[in-house]
C-alpha positions as CSV (number, residue, x, y, z in Angstrom):
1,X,99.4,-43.4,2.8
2,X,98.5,-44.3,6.2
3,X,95.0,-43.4,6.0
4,X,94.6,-45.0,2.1
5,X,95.4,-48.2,3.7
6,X,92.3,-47.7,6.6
7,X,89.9,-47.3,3.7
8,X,91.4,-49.7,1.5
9,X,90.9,-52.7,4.2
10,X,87.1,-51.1,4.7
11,X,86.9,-51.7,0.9
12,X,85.4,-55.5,1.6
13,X,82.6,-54.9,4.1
14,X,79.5,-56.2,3.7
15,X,78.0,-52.8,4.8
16,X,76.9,-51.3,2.0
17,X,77.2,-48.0,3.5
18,X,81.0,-48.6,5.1
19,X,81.4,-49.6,1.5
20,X,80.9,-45.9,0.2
21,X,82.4,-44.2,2.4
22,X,85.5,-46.0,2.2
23,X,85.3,-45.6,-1.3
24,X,84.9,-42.3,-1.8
25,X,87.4,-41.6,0.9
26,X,89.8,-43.5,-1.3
27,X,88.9,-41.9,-4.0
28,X,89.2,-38.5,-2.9
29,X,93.2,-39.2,-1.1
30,X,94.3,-40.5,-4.3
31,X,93.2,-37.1,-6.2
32,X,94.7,-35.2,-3.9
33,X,98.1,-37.4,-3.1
34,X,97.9,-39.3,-6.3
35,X,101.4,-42.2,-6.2
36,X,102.8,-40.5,-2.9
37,X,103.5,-42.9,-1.0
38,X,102.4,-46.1,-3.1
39,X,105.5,-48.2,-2.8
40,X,104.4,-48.5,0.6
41,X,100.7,-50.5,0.0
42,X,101.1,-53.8,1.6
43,X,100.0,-56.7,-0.1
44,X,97.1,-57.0,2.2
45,X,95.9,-53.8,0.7
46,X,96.1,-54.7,-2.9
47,X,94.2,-58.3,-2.2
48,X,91.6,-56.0,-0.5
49,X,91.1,-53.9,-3.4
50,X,91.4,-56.7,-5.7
51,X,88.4,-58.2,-3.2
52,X,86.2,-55.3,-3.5
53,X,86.6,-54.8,-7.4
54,X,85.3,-59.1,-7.3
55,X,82.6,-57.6,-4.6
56,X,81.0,-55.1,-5.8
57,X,80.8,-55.6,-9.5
58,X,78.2,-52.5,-10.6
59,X,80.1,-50.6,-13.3
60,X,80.2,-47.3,-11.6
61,X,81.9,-48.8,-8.9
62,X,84.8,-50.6,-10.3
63,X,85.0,-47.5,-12.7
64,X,85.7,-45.5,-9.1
65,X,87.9,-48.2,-7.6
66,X,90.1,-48.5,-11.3
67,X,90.4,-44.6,-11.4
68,X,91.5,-44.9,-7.5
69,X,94.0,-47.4,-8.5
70,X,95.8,-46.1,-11.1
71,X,96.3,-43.0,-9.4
72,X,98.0,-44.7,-6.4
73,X,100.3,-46.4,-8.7
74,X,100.7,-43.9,-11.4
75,X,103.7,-42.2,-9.0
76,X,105.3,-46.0,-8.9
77,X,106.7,-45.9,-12.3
């Protein structure tokens, strides 16, 4: 989960471009290590994600960020 948590706090740049990249980055490590791990997202993590979905509020990529999210914590329960 160590590198989920780099991306997640590049979630809230202004930088359009850091902004995809950390995005699909997050994206992809939650496919491939879905809720591995997700007990161990610090609460700074969550507030940036939370931060990003108030950020960037086009459809497509809160739809991205939600999917991202729900896999991380899907292995919580």
């Amino acid at each position: 989960m160590q590198h989920v948590s780099c991306y997640l706090r590049q979630l809230t740049c202004d930088d359009g471009d850091v902004y995809e990249e950390a995005s699909q980055c997050v994206s992809l490590l939650a496919q491939l290590y879905g809720g591995d791990g997700a007990e161990h997202l610090q609460p700074e993590e969550l507030l940036s994600l939370a931060h990003a979905l108030q950020m960037h509020t086009e459809p497509r990529q809160q739809k991205l960020l939600l999917r991202a999210l729900k896999r991380l914590v899907s292995g919580c329960q």
